[in-house]
C-alpha positions as CSV (number, residue, x, y, z in Angstrom):
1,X,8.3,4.1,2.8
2,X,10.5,1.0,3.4
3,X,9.3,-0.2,7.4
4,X,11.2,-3.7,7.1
5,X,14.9,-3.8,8.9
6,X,16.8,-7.4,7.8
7,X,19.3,-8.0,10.7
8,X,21.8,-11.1,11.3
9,X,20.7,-13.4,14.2
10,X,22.8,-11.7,17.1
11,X,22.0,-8.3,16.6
12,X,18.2,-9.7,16.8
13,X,18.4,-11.4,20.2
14,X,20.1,-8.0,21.3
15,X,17.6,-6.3,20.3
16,X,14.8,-8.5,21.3
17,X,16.7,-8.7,25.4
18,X,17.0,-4.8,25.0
19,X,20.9,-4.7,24.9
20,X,20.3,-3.0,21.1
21,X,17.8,0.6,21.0
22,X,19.4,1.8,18.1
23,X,19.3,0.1,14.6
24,X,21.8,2.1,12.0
25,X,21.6,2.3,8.5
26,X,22.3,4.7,5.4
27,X,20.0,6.9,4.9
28,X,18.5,5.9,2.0
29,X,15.5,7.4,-0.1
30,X,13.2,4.5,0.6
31,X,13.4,5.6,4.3
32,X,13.8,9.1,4.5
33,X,10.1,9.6,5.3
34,X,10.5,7.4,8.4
35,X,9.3,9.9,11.4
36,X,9.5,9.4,15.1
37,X,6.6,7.4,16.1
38,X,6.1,5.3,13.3
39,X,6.3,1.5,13.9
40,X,9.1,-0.5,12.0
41,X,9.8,-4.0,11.5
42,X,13.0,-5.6,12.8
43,X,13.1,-8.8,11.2
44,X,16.0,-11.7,11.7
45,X,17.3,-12.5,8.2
46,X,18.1,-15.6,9.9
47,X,14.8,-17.0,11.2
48,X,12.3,-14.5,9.5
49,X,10.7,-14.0,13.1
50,X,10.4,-10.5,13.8
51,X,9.6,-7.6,16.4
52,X,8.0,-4.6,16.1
53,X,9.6,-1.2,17.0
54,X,8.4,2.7,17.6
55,X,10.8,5.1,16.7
56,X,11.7,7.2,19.4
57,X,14.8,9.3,17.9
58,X,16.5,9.8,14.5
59,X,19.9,11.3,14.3
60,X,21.8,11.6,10.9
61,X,25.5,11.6,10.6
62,X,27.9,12.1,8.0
63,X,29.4,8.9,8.8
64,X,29.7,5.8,11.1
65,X,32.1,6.9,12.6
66,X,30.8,10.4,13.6
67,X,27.9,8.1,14.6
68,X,29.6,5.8,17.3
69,X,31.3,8.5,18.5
70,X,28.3,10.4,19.6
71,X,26.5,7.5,20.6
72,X,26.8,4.7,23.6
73,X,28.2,2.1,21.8
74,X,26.3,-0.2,24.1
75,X,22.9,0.8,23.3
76,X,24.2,0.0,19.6
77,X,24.5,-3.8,20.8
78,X,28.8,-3.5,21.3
79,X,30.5,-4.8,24.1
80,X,32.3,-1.9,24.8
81,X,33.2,1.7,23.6
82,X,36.4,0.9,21.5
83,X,36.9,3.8,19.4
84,X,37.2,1.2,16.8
85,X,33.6,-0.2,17.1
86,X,32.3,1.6,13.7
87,X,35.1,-0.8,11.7
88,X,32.7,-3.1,12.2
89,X,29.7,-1.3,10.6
90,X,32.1,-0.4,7.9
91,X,31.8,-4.2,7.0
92,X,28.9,-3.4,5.4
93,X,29.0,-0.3,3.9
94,X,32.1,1.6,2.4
95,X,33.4,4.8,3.0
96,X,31.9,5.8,-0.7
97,X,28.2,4.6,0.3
98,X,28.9,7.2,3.7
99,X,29.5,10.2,1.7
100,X,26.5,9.5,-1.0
101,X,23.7,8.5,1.7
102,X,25.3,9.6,5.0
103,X,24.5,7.7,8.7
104,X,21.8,7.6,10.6
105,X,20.7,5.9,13.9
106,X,17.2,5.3,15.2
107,X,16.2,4.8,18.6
108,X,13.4,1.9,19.0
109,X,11.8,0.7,21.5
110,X,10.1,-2.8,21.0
111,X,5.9,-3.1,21.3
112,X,3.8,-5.5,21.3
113,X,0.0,-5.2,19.3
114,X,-3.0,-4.0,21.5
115,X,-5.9,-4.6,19.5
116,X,-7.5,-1.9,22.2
117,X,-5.9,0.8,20.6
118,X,-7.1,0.2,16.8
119,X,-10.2,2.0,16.1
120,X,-10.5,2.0,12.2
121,X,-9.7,-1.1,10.0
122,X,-9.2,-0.5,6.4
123,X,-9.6,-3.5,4.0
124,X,-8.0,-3.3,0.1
125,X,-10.6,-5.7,-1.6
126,X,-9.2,-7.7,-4.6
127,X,-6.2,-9.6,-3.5
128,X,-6.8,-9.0,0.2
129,X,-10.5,-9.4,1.2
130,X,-11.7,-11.2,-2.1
131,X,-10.2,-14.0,-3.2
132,X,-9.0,-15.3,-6.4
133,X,-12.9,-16.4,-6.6
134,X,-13.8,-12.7,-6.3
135,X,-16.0,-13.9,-2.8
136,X,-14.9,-12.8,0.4
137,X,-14.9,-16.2,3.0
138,X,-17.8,-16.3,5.7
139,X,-15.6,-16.4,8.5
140,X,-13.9,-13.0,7.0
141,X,-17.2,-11.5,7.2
142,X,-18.1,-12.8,10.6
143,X,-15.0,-11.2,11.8
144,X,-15.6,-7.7,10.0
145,X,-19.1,-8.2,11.9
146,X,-17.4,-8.6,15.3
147,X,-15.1,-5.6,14.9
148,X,-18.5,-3.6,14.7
149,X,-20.3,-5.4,17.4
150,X,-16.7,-4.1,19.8
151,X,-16.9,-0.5,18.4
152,X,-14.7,-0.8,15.4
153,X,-15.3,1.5,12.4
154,X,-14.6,-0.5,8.7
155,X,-13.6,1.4,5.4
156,X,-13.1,0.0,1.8
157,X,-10.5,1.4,-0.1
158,X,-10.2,-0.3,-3.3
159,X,-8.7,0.0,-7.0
160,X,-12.2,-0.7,-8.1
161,X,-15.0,2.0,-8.7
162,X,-17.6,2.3,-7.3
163,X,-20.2,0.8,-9.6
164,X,-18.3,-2.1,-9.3
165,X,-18.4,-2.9,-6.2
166,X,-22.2,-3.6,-5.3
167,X,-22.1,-6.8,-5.6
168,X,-18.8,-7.7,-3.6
169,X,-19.6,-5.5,-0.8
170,X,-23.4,-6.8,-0.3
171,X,-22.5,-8.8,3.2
172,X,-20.3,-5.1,4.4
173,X,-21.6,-2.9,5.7
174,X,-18.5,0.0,5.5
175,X,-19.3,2.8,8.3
176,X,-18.2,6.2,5.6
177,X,-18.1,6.4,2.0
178,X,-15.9,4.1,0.2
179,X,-12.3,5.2,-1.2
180,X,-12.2,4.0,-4.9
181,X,-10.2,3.5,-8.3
182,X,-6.7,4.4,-5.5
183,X,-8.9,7.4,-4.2
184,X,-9.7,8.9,-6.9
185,X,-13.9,8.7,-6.7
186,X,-14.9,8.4,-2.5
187,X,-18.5,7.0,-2.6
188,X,-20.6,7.1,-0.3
189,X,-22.6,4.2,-0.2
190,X,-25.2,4.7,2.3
191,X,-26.6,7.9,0.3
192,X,-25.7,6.6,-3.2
193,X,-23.2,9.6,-3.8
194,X,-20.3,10.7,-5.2
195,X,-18.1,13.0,-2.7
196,X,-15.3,13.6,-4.3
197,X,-13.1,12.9,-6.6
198,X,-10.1,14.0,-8.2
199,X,-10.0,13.8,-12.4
200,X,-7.0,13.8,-14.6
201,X,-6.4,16.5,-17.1
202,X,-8.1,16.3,-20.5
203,X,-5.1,16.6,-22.8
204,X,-3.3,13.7,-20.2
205,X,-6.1,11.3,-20.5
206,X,-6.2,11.8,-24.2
207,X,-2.3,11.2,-24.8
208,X,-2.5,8.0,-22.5
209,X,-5.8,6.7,-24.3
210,X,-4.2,7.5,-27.6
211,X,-1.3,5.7,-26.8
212,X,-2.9,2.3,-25.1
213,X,-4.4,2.7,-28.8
214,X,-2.0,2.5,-30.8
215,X,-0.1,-0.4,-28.5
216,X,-3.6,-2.3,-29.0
217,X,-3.9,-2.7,-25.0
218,X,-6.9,-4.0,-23.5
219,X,-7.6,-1.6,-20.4
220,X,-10.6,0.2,-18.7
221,X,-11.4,3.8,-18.2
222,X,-12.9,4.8,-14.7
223,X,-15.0,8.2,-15.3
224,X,-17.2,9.6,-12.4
225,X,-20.8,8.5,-14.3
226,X,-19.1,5.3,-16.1
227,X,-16.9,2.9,-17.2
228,X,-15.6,2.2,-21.0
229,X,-13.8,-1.1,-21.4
230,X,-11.2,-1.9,-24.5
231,X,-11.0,-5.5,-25.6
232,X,-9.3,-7.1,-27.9
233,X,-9.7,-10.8,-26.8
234,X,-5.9,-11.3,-25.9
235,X,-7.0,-12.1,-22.0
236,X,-9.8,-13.4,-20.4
237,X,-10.5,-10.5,-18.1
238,X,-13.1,-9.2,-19.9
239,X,-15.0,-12.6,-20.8
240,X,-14.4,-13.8,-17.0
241,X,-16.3,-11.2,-16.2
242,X,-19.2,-11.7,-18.4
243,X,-18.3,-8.2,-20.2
244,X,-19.9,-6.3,-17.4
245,X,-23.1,-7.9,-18.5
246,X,-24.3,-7.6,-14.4
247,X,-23.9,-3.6,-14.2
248,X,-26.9,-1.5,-14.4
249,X,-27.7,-0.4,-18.3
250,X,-25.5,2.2,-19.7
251,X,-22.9,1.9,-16.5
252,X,-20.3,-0.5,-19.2
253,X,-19.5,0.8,-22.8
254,X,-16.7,-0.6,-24.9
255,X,-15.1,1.5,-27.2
256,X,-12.9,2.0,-29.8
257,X,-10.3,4.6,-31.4
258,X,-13.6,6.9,-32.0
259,X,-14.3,7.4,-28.7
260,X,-14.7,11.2,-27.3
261,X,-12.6,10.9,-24.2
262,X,-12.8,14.5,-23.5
263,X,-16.6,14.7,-22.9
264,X,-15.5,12.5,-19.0
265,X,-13.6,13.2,-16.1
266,X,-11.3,10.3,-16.4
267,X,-10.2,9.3,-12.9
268,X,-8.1,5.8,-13.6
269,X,-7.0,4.3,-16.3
270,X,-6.4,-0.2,-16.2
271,X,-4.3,-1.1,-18.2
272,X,-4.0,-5.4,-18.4
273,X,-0.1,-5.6,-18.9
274,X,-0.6,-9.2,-20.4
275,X,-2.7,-7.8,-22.7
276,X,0.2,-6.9,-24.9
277,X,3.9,-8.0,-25.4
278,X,5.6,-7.4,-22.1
279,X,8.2,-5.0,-23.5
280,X,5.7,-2.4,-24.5
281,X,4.5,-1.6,-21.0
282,X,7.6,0.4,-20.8
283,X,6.0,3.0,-23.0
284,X,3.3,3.3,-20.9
285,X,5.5,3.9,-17.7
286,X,7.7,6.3,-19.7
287,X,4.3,8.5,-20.9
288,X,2.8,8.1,-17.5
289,X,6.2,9.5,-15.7
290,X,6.5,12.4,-18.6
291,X,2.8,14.2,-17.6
292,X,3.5,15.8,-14.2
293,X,-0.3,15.7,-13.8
294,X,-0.6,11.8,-13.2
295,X,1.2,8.6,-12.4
296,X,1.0,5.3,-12.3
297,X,1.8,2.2,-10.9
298,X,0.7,-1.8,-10.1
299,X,-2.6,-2.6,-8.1
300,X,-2.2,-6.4,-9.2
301,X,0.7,-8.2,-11.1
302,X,-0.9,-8.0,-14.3
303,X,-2.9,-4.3,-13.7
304,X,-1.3,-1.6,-14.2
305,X,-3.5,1.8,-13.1
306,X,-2.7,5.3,-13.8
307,X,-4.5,8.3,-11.8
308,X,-4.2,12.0,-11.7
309,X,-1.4,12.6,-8.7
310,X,-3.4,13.6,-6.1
311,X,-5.5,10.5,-6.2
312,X,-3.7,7.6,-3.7
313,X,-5.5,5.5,-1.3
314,X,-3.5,7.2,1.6
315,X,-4.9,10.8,0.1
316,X,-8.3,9.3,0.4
317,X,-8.2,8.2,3.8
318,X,-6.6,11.3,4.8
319,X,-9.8,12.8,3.2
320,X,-12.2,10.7,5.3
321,X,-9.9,11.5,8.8
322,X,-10.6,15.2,8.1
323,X,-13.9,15.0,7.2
324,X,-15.2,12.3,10.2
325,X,-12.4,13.2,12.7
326,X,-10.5,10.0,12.3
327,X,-7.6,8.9,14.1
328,X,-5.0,7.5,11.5
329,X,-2.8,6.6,14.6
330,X,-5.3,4.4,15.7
331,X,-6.0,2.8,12.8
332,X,-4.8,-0.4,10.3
333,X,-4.9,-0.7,7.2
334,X,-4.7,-4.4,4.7
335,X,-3.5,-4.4,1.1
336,X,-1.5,-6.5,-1.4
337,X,-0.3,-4.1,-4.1
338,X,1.7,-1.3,-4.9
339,X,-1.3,1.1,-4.1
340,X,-2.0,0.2,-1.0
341,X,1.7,1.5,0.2
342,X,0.1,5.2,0.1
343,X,-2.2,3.9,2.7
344,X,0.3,2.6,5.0
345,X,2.2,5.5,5.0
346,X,-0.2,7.5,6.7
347,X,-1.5,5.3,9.2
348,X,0.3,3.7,12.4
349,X,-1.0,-0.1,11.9
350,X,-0.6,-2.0,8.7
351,X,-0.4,-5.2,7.2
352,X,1.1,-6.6,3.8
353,X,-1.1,-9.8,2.5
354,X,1.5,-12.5,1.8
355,X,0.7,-12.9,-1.5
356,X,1.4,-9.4,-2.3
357,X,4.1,-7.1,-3.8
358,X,7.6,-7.7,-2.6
359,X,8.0,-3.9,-2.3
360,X,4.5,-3.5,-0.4
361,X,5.5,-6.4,2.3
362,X,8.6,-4.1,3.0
363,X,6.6,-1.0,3.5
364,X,3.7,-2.5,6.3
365,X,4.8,-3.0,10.1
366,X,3.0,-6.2,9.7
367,X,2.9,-9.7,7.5
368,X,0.0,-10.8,7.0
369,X,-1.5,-14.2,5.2
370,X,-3.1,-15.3,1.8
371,X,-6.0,-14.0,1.1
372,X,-7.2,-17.6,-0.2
373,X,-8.0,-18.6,2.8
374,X,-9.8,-17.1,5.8
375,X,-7.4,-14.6,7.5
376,X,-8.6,-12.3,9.9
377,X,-9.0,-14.1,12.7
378,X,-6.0,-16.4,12.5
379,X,-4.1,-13.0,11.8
380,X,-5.1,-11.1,15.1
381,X,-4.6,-13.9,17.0
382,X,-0.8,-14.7,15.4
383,X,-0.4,-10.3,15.7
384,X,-2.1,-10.5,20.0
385,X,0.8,-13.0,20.6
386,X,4.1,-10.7,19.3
């Protein structure tokens, strides 16, 4: 869900001196989900500064100029109420775009971030939290440890399982069980148990195992007692990492085209895109989109995961709300990557690491920093003065 508006320089400052409370656009697909009370940001295209919004109304039109006829075209940033106003709008859109997407006006109202009203802060780990060094800074910690001393509750919701994650998570202390592999397996750390998960189909995982196979793909299988690994040597991921040498016995197996897939509940595949030629990646979107029992999409630039469609980070956290009575409305969520977009659909707060996705900075209310250096506190203190 797209929460980024570009807009030239002088309908900003109208905005920003509260002359502008509508912003218009087609209704496209990437923002049909918008509802009223979710936060946008209005960014100048100009400047990149930005402001935050709430929406307050949305009304839909069949065109612009239906549109500026029902609305004060002063509150849309005009001058006046010419009849002719919507010309202007039609500068940027034709009459064919009108008819295909149709109009539609939302009414904003500009806010400014109240760290007082964020109970809940939700941290994506690789890419976000960890750096490229796979160790989360000191000061990232200390400021994860102050959030807790004021109150604040701290999740993980990672691409990672479980098992995995031990080691990176030894200085957190999360306060529930941990959404993993895109919320497919929610762990709960505390109690050393698996809650829940959600498992893809047995004839699915088989075609997609059969098929990264045949492509000779390194990638990883996440089960709910394991994890099998495929290399071929064509990356380093698997050396880098010491082969999984530092999980508990029998956690890490690597397999071949013998392996007896059926006898796990497969909950994520990972497939390492550079792993192969970068044409045939396209298969494995194509076979992915072609079982309606899974999908799949990019946790890193070079990781491509595929779940079983119920499993999203924003399903997982909408799991833990109903379960500890959480209030996603009051609480923000971090992430890089494609899957972390589910998660900041379905809370009010979030923020889009700068080195992240193109398409994930568009969907958070918030830009946020690298994650190679230590971000939190410079963050909330660069979010306390908008």
């Amino acid at each position: 869900m797209q929460r980024e508006f570009l807009v030239e320089n002088k309908w900003f400052k109208k905005i920003r001196n509260g002359q502008k409370v509508y912003e218009i656009r087609l209704d496209y697909p990437s923002r049909q989900n918008l509802k009223v009370g979710n936060l946008i940001r209005i960014k100048n295209q100009d400047s990149g500064d930005f402001e935050v919004a709430q929406i307050e109304q949305i009304e839909k039109f069949d065109s612009f100029k239906g549109l500026f006829a029902a609305i004060d075209n002063l509150k849309l940033g005009f001058e006046n109420n010419d009849p002719n106003n919507y010309l202007e709008i039609e500068k940027y859109y034709s009459k064919e775009q009108q008819k295909e997407h149709k109009a539609v006006a939302y009414k904003i109202k500009l806010v400014k971030f109240n760290l007082d009203e964020i109970d809940n802060f939700v941290f994506d780990m690789d890419g976000t939290l960890l750096n490229e060094k796979n160790d989360i800074f000191k000061k990232n910690i200390a400021s994860i440890e102050k959030f807790q001393q004021m109150g604040k509750k701290v999740i993980i919701a990672t691409g990672r399982p479980y098992y995995t994650l031990q080691t990176t998570i030894s200085n957190i202390k999360p306060d529930f069980p941990m959404i993993t592999s895109n919320g497919a397996m929610i762990y709960d750390n505390q109690n050393h148990q698996l809650i829940h998960y959600d498992s893809m189909p047995s004839k699915d995982a088989q075609q997609m195992f059969d098929k990264l196979m045949e492509l000779n793909y390194e990638f990883l299988i996440y089960t709910t007692n394991g994890m099998f690994g495929h290399p071929t040597g064509a990356t380093k991921f698997f050396p880098e990492r010491d082969n999984y040498s530092f999980l508990a016995p029998g956690v890490y197996t690597e397999i071949d085209a013998t392996f007896d897939i059926n006898k796990y509940h497969v909950c994520k595949f990972l497939i390492l895109t550079d792993s192969a030629q970068p044409s045939l990646i396209k298969q494995i979107k194509e076979l992915s989109a072609s079982l309606s029992s899974i999908h799949g999409l990019y946790s890193r630039k070079t990781m491509y995961d595929v779940m079983e469609n119920t499993a999203t980070k924003g399903k997982g956290l909408m799991y833990l709300a109903s379960k500890y009575s959480l209030d996603l409305n009051r609480t923000i969520a971090f992430g890089d990557g494609e899957n972390d977009i589910s998660m900041f659909d379905v809370v009010k707060y979030s923020v889009s690491m700068d080195n992240g996705f193109e398409i994930t900075k568009k969907s958070s209310v918030y830009p946020g920093y690298d994650n190679n250096s230590p971000w939190i506190e410079k963050l909330l203190l660069f979010l306390e003065s908008k």
